[in-house]
ROTORLO-128226 format. One line per field, with one value per residue (C-alpha): x, y negated, z; residue number from 1; residue in one letter. Coordinates in steps of 0.02 Angstrom, whole numbers, padded with zeros to 5 digits, m for minus. Layout:
BEGIN
xx = c(X, ...)
yy = c(Y, ...)
zz = c(Z, ...)
num = c(NUM, ...)
residuo = c(A, ...)
// end
This chain:
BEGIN
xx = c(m00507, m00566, m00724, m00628, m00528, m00664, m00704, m00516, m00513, m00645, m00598, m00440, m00522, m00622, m00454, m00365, m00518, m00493, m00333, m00372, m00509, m00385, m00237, m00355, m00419, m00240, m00170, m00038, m00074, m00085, 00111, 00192, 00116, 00196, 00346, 00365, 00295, 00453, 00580, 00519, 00546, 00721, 00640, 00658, 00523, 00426, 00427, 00309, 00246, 00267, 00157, 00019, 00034, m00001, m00152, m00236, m00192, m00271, m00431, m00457, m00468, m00582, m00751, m00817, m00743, m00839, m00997, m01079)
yy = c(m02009, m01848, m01863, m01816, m01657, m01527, m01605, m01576, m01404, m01354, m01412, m01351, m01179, m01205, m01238, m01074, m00969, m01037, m01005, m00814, m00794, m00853, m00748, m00611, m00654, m00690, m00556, m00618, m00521, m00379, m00437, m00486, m00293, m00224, m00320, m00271, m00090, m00074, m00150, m00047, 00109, 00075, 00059, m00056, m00156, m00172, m00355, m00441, m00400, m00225, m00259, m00336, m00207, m00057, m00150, m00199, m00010, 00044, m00065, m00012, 00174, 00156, 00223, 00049, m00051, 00029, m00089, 00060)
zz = c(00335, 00424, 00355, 00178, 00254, 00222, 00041, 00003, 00067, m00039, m00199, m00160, m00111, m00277, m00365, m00318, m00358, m00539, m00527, m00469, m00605, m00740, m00686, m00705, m00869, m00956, m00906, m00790, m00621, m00711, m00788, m00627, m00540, m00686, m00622, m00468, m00489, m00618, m00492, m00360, m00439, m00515, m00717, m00842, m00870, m01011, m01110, m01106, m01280, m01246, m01109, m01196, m01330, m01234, m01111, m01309, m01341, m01194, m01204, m01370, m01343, m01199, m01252, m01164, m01275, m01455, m01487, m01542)
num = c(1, 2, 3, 4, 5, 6, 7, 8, 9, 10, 11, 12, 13, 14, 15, 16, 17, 18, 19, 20, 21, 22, 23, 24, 25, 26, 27, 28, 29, 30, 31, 32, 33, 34, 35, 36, 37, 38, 39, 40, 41, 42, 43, 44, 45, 46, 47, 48, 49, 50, 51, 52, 53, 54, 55, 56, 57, 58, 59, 60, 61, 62, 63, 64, 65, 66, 67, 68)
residuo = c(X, X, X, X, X, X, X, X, X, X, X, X, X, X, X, X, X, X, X, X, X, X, X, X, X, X, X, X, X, X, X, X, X, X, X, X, X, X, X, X, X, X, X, X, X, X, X, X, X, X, X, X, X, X, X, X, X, X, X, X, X, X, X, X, X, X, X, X)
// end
């Protein structure tokens, strides 16, 4: 049975890491800082469509995002 410990620490290493890369990807660690930035500081938070609206706002004004 020990011989199985490190094999099941990595894939559950492995398994957060997706998890991170996911978060990032979606959108949600970006939500729940919005979250907690908003609580800390006494506002209203935005919904979460509001949310998403301004971030596709944002992205789309960057001078990055233009193909050409």
């Amino acid at each position: 049975m020990s011989g199985r410990t490190p094999l099941i620490a990595a894939v559950g290493e492995a398994l957060r890491g997706v998890r991170w890369y996911l978060r990032q990807v979606d959108g949600s660690a970006r939500w729940e800082e919005h979250l907690r930035s908003a609580a800390e500081h006494g506002h209203a938070p935005l919904t979460r469509r509001e949310f998403e609206r301004r971030r596709a706002d944002a992205r789309a004004g960057s001078v990055s995002s233009r193909c050409c």
